[in-house]
Backbone as JSON Lines, residues from 0, in Angstrom:
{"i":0,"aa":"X","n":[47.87,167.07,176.73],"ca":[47.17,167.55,175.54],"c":[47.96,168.65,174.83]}
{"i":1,"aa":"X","n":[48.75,169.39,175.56],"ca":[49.39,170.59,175.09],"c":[50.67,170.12,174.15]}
{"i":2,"aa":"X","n":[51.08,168.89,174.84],"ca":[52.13,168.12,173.74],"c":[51.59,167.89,172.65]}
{"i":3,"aa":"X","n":[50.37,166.97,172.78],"ca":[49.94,166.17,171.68],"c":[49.95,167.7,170.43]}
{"i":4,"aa":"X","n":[49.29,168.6,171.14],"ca":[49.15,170.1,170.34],"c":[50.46,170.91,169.16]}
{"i":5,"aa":"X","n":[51.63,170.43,170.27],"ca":[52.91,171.19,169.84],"c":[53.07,170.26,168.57]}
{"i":6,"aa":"X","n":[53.02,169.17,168.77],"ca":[53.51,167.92,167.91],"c":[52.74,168.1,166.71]}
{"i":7,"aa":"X","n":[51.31,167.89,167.28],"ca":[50.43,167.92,165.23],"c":[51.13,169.05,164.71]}
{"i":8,"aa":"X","n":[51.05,170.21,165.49],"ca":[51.75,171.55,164.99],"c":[53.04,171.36,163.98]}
{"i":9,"aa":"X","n":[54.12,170.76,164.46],"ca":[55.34,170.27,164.54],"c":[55.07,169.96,163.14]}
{"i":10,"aa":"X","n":[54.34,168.68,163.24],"ca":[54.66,167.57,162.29],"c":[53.5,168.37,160.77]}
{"i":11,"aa":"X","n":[52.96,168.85,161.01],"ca":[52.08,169.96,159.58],"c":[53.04,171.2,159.32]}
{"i":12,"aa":"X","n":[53.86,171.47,159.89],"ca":[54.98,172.48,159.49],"c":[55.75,171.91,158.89]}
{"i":13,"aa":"X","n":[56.49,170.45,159.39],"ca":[57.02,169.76,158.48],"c":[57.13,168.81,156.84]}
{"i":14,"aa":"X","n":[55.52,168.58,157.05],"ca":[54.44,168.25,156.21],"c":[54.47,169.35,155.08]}
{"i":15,"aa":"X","n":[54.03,170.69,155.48],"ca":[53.92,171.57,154.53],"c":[55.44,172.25,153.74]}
{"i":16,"aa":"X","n":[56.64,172.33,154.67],"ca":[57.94,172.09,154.02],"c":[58.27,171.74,153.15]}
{"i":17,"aa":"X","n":[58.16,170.15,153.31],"ca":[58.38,168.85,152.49],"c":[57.75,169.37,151.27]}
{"i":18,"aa":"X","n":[56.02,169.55,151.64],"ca":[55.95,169.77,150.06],"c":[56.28,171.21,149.68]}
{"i":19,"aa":"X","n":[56.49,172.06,150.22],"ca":[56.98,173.06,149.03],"c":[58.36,172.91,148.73]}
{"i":20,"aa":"X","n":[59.02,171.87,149.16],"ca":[60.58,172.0,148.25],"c":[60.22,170.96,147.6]}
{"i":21,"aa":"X","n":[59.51,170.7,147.29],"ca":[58.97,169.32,146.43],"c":[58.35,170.01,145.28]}
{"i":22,"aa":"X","n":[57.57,170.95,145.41],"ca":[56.86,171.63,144.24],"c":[57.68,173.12,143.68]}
{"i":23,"aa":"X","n":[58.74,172.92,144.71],"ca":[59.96,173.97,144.13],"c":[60.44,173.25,142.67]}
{"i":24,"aa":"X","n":[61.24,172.19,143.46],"ca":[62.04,171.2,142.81],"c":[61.47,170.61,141.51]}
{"i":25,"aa":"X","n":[59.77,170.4,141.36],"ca":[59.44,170.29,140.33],"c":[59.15,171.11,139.15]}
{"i":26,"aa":"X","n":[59.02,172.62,139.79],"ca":[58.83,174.07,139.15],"c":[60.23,173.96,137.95]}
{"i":27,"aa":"X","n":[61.52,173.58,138.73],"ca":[62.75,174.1,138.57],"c":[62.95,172.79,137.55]}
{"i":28,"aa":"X","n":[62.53,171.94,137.97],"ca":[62.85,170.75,136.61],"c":[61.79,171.25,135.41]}
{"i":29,"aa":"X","n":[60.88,171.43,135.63],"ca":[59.77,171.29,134.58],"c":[60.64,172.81,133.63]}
{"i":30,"aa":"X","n":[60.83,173.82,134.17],"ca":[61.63,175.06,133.6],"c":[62.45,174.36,133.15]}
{"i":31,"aa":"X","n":[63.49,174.01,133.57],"ca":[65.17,173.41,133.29],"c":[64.53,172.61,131.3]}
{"i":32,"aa":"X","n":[63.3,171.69,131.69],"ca":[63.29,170.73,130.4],"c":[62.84,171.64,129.76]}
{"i":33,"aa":"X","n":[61.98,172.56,129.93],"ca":[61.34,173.95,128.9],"c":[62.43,174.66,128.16]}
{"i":34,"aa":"X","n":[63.46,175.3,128.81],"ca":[64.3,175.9,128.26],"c":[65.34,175.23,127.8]}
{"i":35,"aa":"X","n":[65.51,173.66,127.91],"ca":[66.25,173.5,127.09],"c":[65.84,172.75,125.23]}
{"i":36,"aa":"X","n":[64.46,172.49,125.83],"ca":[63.52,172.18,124.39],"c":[63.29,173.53,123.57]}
{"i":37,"aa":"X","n":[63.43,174.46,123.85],"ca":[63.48,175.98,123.26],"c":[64.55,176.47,122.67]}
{"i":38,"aa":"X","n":[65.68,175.81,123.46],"ca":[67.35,175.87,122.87],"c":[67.4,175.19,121.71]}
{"i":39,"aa":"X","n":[66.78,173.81,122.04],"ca":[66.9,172.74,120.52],"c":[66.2,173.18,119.52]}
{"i":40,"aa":"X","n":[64.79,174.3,119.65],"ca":[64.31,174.53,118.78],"c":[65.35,175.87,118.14]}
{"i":41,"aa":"X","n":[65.78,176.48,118.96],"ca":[66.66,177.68,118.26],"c":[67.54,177.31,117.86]}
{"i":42,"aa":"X","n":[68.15,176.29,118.05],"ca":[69.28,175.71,117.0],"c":[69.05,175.3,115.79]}
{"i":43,"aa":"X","n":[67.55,174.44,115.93],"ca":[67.31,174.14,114.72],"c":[66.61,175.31,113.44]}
{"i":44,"aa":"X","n":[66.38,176.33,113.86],"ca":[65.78,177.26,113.62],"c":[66.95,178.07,112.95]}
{"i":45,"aa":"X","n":[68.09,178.39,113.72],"ca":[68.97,178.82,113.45],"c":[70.14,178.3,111.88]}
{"i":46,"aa":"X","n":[70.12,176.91,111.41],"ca":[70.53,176.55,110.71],"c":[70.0,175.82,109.54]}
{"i":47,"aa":"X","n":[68.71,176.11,109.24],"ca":[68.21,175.53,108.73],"c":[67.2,176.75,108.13]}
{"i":48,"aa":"X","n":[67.15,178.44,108.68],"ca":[66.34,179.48,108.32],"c":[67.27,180.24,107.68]}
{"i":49,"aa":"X","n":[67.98,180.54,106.51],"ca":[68.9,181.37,105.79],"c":[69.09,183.04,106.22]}
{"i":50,"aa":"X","n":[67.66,183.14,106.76],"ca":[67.29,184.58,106.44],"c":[66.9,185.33,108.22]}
{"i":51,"aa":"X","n":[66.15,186.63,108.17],"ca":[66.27,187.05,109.26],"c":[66.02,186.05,110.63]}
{"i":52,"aa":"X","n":[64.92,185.63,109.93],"ca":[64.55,184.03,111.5],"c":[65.99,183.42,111.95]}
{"i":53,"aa":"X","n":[66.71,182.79,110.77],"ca":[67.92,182.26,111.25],"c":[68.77,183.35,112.2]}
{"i":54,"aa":"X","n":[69.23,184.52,111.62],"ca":[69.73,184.93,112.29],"c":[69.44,185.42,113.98]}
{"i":55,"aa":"X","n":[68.25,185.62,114.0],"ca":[67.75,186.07,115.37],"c":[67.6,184.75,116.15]}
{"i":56,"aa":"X","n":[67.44,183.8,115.74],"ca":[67.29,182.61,116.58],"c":[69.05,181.79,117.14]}
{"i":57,"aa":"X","n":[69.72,182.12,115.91],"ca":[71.66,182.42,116.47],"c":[72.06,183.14,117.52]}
{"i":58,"aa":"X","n":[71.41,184.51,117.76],"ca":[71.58,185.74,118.74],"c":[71.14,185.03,119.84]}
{"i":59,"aa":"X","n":[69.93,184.52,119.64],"ca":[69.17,184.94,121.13],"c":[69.81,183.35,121.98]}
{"i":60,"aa":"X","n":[70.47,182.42,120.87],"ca":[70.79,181.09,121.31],"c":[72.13,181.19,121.9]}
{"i":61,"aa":"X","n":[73.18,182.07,121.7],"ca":[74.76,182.78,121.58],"c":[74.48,183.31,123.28]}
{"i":62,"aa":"X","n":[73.54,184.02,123.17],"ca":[72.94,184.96,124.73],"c":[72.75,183.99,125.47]}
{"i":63,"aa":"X","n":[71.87,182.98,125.65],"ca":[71.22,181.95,126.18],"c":[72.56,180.87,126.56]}
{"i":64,"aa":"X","n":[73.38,180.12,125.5],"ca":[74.32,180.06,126.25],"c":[75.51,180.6,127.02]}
{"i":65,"aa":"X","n":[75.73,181.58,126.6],"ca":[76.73,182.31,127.56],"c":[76.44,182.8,128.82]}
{"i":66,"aa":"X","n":[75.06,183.38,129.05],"ca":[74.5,183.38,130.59],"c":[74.43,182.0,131.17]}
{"i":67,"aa":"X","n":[74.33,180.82,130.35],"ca":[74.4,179.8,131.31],"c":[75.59,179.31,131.66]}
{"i":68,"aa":"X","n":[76.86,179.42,130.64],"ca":[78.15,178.65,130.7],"c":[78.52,179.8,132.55]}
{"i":69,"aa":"X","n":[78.27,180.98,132.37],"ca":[78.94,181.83,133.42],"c":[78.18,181.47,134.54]}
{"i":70,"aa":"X","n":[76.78,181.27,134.32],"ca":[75.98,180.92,135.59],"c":[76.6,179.62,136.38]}
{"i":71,"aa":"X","n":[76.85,178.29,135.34],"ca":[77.61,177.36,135.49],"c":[79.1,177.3,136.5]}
{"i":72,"aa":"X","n":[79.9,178.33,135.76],"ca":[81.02,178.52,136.79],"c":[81.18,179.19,137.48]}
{"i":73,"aa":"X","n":[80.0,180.09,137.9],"ca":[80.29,180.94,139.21],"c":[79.79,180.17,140.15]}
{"i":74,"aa":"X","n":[78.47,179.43,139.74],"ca":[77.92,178.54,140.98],"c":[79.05,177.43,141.55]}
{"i":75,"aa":"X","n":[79.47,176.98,140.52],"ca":[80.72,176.08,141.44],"c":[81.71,176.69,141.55]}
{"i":76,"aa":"X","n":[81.96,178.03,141.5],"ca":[83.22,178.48,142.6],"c":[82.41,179.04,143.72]}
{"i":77,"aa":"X","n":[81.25,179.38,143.62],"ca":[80.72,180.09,144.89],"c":[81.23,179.07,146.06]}
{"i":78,"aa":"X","n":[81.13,177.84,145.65],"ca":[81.07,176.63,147.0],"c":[82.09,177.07,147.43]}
{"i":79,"aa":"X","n":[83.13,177.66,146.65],"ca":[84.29,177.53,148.08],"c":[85.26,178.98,148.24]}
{"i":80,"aa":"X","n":[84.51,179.84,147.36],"ca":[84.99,181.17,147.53],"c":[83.69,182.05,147.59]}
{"i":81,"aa":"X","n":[84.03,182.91,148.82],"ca":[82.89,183.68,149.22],"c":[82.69,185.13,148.34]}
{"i":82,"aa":"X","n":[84.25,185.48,147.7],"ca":[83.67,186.57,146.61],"c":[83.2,186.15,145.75]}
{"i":83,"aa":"X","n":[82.63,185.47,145.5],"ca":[81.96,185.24,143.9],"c":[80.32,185.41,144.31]}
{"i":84,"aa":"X","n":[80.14,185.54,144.97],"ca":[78.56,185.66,145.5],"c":[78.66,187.17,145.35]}
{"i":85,"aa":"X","n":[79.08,187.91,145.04],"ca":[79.12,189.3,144.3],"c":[78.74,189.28,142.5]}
{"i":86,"aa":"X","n":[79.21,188.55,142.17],"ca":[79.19,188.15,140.75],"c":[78.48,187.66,140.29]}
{"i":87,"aa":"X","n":[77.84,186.56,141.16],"ca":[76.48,186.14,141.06],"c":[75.53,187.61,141.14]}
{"i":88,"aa":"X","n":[75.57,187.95,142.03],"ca":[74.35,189.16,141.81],"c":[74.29,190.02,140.41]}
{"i":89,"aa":"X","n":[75.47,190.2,139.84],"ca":[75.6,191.09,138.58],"c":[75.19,189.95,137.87]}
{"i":90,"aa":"X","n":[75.43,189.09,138.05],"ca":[75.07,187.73,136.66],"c":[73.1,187.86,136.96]}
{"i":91,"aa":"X","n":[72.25,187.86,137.88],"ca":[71.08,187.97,137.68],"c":[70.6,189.19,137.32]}
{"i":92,"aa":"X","n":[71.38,190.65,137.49],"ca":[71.04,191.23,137.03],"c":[70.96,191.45,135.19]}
{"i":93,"aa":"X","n":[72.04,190.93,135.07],"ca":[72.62,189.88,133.25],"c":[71.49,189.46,133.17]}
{"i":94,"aa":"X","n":[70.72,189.14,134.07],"ca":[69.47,187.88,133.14],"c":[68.61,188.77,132.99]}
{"i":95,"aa":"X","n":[68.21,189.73,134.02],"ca":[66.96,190.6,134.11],"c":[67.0,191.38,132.09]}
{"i":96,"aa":"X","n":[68.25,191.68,132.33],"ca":[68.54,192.39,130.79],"c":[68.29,191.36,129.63]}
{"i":97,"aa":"X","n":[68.98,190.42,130.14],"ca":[68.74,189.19,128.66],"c":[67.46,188.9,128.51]}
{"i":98,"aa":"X","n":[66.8,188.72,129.4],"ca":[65.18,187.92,129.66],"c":[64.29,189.28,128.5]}
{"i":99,"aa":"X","n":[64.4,190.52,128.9],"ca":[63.96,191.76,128.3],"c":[64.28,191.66,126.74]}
{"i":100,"aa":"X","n":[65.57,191.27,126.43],"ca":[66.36,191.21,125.52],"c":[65.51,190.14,124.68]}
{"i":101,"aa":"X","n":[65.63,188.79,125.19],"ca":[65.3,187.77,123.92],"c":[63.45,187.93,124.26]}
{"i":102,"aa":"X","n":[62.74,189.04,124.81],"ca":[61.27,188.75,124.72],"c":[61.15,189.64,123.3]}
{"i":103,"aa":"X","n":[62.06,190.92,123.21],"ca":[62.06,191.96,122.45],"c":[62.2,191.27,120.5]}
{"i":104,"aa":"X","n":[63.84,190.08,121.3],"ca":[64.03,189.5,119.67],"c":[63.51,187.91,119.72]}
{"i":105,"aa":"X","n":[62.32,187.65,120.45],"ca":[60.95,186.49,119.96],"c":[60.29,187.43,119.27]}
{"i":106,"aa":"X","n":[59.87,188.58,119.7],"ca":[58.88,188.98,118.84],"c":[58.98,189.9,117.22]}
{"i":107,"aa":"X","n":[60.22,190.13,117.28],"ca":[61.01,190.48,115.9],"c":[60.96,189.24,115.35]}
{"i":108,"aa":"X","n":[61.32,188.03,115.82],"ca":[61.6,186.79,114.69],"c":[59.96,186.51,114.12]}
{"i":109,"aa":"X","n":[59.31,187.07,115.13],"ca":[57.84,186.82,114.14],"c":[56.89,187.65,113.13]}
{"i":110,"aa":"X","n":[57.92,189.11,113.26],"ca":[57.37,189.92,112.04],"c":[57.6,189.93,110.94]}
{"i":111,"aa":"X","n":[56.28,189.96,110.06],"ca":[56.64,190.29,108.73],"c":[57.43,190.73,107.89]}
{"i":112,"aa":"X","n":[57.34,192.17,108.6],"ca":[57.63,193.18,107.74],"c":[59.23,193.08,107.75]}
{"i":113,"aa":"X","n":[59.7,192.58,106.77],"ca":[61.15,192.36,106.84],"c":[61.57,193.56,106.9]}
{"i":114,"aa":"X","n":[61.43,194.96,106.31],"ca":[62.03,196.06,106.37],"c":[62.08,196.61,107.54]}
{"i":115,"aa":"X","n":[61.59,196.41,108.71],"ca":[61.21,196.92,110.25],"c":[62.6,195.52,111.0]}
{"i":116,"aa":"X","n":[62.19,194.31,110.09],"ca":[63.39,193.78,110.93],"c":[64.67,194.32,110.61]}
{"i":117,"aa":"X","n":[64.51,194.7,109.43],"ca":[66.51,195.28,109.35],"c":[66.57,196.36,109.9]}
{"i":118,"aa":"X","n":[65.49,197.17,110.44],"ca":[66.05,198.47,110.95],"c":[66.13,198.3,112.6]}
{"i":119,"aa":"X","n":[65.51,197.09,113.19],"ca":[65.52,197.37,114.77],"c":[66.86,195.86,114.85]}
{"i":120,"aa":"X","n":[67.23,195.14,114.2],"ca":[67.73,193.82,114.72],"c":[69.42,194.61,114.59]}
{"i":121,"aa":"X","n":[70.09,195.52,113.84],"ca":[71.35,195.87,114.44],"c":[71.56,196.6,115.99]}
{"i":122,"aa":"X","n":[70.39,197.12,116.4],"ca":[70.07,197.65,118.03],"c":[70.03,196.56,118.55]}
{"i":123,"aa":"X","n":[69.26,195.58,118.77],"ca":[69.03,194.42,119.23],"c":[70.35,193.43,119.46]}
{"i":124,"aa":"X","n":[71.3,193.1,118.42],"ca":[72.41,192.38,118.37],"c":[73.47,192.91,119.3]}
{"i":125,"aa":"X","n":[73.22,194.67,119.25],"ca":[73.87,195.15,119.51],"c":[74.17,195.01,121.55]}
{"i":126,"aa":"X","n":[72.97,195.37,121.55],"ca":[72.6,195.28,122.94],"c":[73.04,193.67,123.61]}
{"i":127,"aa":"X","n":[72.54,192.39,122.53],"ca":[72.94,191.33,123.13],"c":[74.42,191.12,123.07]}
{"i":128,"aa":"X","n":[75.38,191.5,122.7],"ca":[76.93,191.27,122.46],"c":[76.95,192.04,123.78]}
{"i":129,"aa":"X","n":[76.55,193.21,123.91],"ca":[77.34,193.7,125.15],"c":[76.86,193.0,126.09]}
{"i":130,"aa":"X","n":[75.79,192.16,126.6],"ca":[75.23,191.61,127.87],"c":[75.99,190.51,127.46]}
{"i":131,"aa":"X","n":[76.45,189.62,126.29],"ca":[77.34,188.13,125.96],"c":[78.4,188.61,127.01]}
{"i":132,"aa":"X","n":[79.14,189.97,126.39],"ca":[80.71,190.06,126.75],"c":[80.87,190.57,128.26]}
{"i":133,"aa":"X","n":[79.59,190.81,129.02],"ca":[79.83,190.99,130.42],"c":[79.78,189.61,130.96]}
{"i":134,"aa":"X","n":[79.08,188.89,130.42],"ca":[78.99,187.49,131.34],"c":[80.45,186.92,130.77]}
{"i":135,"aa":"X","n":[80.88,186.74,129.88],"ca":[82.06,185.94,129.7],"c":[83.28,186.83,130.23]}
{"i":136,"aa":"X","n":[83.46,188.01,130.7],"ca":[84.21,189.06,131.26],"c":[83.95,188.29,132.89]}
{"i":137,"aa":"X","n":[82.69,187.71,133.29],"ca":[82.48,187.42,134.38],"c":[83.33,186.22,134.7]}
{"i":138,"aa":"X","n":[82.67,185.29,133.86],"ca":[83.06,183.57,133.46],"c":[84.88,183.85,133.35]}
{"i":139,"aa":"X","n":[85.23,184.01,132.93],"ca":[86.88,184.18,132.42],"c":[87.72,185.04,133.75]}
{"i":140,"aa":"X","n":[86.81,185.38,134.28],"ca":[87.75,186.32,135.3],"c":[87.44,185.22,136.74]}
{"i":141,"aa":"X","n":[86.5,184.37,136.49],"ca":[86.57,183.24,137.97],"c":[87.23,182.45,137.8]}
{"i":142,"aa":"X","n":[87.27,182.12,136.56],"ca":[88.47,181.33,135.46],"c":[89.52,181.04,136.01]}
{"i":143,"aa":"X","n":[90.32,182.36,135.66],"ca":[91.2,182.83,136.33],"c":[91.99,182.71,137.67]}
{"i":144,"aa":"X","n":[90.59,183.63,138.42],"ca":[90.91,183.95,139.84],"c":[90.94,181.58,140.44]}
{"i":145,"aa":"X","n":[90.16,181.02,140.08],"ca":[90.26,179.65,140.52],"c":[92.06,178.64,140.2]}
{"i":146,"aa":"X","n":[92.42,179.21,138.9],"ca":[93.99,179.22,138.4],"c":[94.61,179.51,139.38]}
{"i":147,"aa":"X","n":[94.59,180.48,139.73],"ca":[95.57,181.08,140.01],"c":[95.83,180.33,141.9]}
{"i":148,"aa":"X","n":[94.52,180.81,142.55],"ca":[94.42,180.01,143.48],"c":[95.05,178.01,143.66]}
{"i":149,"aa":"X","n":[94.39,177.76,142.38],"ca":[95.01,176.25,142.44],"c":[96.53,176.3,142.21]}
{"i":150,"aa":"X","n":[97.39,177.38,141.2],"ca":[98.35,177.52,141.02],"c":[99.19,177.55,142.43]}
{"i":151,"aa":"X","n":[98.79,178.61,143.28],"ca":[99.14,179.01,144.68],"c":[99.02,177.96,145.69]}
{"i":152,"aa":"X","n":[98.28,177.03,145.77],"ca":[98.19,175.8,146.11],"c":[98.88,174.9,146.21]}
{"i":153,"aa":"X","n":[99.41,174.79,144.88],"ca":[100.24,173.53,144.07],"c":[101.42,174.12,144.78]}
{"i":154,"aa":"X","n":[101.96,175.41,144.68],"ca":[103.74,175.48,144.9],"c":[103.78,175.41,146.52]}
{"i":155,"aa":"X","n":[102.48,175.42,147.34],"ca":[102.75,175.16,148.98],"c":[103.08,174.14,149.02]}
{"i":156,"aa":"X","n":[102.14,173.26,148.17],"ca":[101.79,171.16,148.45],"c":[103.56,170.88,148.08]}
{"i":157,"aa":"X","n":[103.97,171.79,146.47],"ca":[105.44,171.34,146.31],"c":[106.4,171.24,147.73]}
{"i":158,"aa":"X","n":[106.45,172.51,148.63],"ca":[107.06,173.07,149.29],"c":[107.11,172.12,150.46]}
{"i":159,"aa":"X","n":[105.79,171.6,151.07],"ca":[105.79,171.17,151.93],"c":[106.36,169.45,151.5]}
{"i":160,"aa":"X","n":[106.2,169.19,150.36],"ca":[106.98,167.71,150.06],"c":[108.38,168.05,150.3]}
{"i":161,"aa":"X","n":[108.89,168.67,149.02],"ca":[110.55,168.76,149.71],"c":[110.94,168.6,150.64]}
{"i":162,"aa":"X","n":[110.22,169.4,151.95],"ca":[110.86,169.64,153.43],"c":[110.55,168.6,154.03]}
{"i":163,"aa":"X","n":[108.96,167.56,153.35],"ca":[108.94,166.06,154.58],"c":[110.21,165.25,153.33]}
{"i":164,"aa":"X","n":[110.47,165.28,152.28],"ca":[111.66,164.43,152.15],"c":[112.7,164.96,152.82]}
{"i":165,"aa":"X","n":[113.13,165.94,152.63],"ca":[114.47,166.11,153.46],"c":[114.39,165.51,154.57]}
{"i":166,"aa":"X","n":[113.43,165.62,155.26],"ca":[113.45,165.03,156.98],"c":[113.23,163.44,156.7]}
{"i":167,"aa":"X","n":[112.89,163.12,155.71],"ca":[112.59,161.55,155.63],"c":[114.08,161.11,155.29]}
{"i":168,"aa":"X","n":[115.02,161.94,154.61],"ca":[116.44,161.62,154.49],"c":[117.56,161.62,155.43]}
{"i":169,"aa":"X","n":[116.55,162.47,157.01],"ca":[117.83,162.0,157.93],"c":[117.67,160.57,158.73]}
{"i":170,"aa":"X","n":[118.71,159.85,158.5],"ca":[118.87,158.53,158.94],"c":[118.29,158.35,160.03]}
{"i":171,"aa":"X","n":[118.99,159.02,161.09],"ca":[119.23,158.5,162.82],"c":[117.38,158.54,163.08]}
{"i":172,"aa":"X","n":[117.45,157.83,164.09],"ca":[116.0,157.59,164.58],"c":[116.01,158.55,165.66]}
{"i":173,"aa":"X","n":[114.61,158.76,165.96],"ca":[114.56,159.74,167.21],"c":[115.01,159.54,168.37]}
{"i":174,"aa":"X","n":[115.7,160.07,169.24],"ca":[116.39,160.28,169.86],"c":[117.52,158.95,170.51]}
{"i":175,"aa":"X","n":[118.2,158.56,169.35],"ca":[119.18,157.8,169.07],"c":[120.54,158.59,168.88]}
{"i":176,"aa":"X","n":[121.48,158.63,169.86],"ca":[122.61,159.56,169.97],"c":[123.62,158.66,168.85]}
{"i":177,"aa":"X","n":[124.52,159.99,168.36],"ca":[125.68,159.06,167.6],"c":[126.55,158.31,168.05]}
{"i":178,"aa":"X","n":[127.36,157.2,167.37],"ca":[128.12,156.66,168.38],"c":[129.28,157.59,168.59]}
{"i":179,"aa":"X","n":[130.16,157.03,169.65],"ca":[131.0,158.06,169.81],"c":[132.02,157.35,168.78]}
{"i":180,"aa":"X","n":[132.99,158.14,168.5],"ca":[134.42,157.61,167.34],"c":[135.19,156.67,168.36]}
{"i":181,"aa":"X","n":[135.32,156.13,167.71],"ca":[136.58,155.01,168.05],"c":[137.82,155.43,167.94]}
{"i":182,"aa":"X","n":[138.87,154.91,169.14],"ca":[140.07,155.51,168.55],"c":[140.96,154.93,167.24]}
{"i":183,"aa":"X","n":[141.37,155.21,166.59],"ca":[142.46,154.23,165.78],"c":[143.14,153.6,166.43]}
{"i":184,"aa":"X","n":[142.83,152.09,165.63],"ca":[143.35,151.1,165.66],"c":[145.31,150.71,165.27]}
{"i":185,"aa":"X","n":[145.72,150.34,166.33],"ca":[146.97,150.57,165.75],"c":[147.89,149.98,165.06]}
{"i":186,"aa":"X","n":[148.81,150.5,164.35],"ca":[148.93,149.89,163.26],"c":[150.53,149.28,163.83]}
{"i":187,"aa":"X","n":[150.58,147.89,163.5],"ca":[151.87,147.69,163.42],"c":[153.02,147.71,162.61]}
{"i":188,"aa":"X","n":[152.86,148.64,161.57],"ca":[153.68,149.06,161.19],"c":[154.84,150.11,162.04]}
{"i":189,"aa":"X","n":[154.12,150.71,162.83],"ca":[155.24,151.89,163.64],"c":[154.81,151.6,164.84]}
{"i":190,"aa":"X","n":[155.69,152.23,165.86],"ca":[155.52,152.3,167.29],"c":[154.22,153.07,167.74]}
{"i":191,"aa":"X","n":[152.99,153.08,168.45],"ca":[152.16,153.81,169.15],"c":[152.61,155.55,169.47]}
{"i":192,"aa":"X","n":[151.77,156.08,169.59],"ca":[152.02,157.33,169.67],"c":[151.89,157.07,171.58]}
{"i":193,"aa":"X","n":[151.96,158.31,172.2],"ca":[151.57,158.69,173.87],"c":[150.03,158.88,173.87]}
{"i":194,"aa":"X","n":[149.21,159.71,173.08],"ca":[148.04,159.57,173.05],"c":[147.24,158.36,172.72]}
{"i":195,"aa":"X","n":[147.49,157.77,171.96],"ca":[147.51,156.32,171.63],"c":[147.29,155.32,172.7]}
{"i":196,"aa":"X","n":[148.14,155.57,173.36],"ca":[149.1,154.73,174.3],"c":[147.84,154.97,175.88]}
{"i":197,"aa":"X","n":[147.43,156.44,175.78],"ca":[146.85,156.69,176.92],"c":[145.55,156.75,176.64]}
{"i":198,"aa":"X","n":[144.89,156.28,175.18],"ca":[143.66,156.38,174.88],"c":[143.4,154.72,175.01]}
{"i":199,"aa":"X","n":[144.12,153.57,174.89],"ca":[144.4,152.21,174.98],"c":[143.85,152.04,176.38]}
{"i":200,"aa":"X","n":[144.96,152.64,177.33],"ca":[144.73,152.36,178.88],"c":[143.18,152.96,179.4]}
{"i":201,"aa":"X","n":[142.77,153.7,179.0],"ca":[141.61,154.48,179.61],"c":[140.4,153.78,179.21]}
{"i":202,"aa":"X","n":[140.1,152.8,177.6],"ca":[139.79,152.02,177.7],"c":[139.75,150.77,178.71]}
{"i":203,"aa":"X","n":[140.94,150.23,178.58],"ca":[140.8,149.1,179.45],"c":[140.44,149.62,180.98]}
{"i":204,"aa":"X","n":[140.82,150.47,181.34],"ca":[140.26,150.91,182.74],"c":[138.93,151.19,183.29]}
{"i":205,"aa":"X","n":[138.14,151.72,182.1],"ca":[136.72,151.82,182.01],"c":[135.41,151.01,182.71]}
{"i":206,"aa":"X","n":[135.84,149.57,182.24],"ca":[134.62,148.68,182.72],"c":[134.78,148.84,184.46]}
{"i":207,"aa":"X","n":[135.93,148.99,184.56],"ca":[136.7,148.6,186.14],"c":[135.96,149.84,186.95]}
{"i":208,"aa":"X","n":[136.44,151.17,186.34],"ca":[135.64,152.13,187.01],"c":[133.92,152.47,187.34]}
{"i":209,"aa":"X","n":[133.49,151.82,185.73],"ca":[131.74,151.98,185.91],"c":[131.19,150.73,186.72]}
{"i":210,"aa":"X","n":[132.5,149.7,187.33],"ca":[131.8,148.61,187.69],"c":[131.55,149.09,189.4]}
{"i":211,"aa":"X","n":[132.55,149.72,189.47],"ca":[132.22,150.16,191.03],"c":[130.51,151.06,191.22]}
């Protein structure tokens, strides 16, 4: 009974798992299609409103993508470099500011009083350029650091080809000795030399000796 116990246990822990990365996963899609139907509306908002609306809906769309292009490439260098999970943390703190940022300029794009928008939206722009130029300071510097790494890469992979061709260019097979030289053949044009003469005989004597 104490099994049967561990097991229901078991299997409702697993049960309840399942569904919360299930109702994660749907949280995170249902967001993902929200914010990007909010993007399409600020684009369209943005080029099609001449006046302060246009412009604040440009800002807050300029912000919106550049926290994502950097969010984008730090997450795929995180996979295989462990400093960038530093960068990630400054990049959410980037959002905490932006999130503050575009609640401040939604609710400017909906005031009236145009004279209140020209006096708070150069603070506002202002503030979002500097949170743009830290994330792309971020984005451009993993950029980089991933270059440079693949660069460093490439001249080992070169290095190590050269050295298996060279070794693929020496002939002899493994442990295949050279032959030994032959003596010259003699020429009948002139008489034999004494070395000649005693390199001839030592041949022919050879088989005779290794036969014993």
């Amino acid at each position: 009974m104490e099994a049967v116990g561990i097991l229901i246990v078991l299997v409702g822990c697993i049960v309840l798992a399942l569904g919360a990365l299930v109702v994660v996963g749907a949280v995170r899609a249902a967001r993902a299609v929200s914010v990007k139907a909010e993007n399409v509306a600020l684009k369209a908002r943005a080029y099609t409103n001449p006046g302060a609306p246009g412009r604040i809906a440009s800002l807050r769309l300029r912000l919106r993508n550049s926290l994502e292009g950097t969010r984008q490439a730090l997450d795929a260098a995180a996979a295989q470099d462990a400093q960038v999970g530093e960068s990630l943390q400054l990049l959410r703190r980037l959002d905490e500011h932006a999130a503050e940022l575009d609640g401040q300029l939604r609710v400017l794009e909906r005031e009236p009083d145009a004279t209140r928008v020209d006096a708070k939206l150069p603070e506002l722009r202002e503030r979002a350029e500097r949170i743009t130029h830290a994330a792309e300071e971020l984005r451009w510097a993993v950029q980089d650091r991933q270059h440079r790494f693949a660069d460093d890469e490439l001249a080992r992979l070169s290095e190590e080809c050269s050295q298996e061709a060279d070794a693929l260019r020496h002939w002899s097979k493994p442990g295949q000795e050279a032959r030994p030289e032959e003596p010259k053949r003699l020429s009948a044009a002139r008489w034999p030399s004494a070395e000649e003469v005693l390199g001839l005989v030592d041949r022919i004597r050879r088989p005779s000796g290794e036969a014993r």
